[in-house]
C-alpha positions in Angstrom: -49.2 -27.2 -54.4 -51.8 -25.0 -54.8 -55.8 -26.7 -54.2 -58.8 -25.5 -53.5 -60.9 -27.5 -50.7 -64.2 -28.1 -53.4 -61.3 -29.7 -55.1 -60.2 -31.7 -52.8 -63.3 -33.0 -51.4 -64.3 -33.6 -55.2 -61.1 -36.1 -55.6 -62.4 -37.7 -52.7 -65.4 -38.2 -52.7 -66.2 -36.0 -49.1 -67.6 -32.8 -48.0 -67.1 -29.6 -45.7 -68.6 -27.1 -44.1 -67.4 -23.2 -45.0 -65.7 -21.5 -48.3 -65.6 -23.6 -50.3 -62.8 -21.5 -52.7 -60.2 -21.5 -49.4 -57.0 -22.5 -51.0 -54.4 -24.9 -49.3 -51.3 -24.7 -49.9 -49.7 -27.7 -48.3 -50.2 -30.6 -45.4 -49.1 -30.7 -42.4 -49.6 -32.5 -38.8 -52.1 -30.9 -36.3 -49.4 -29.3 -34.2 -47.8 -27.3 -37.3 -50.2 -26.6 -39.5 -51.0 -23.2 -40.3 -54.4 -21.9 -41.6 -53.5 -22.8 -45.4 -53.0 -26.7 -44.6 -55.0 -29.5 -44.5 -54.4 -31.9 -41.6 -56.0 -35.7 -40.9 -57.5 -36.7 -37.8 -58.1 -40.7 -37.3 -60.1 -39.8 -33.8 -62.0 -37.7 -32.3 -59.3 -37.2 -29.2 -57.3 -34.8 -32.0 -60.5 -32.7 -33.1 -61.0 -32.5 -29.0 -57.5 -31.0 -28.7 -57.6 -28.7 -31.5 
């Protein structure tokens, strides 16, 4: 899977902040993700952590 992020936040209906064209690659959880993956926090304790 190959996706760019203004694609992603398109499908759903969000938004970011940054580039806009960065491409991910895959998902994974906070703890393994590298910096092609998109990760979900349900809390603010994760975004805290990392």
């Amino acid at each position: 899977m190959k996706i760019s992020l203004a694609k992603i936040a398109k499908v759903v209906g969000g938004n970011f902040k940054g580039n806009s064209e960065k491409i991910i690659t895959g998902v994974a959880p906070f703890n393994e993700a590298s910096a092609d993956h998109i990760t979900f926090a349900d809390n603010k304790k994760l975004l805290k952590i990392f």
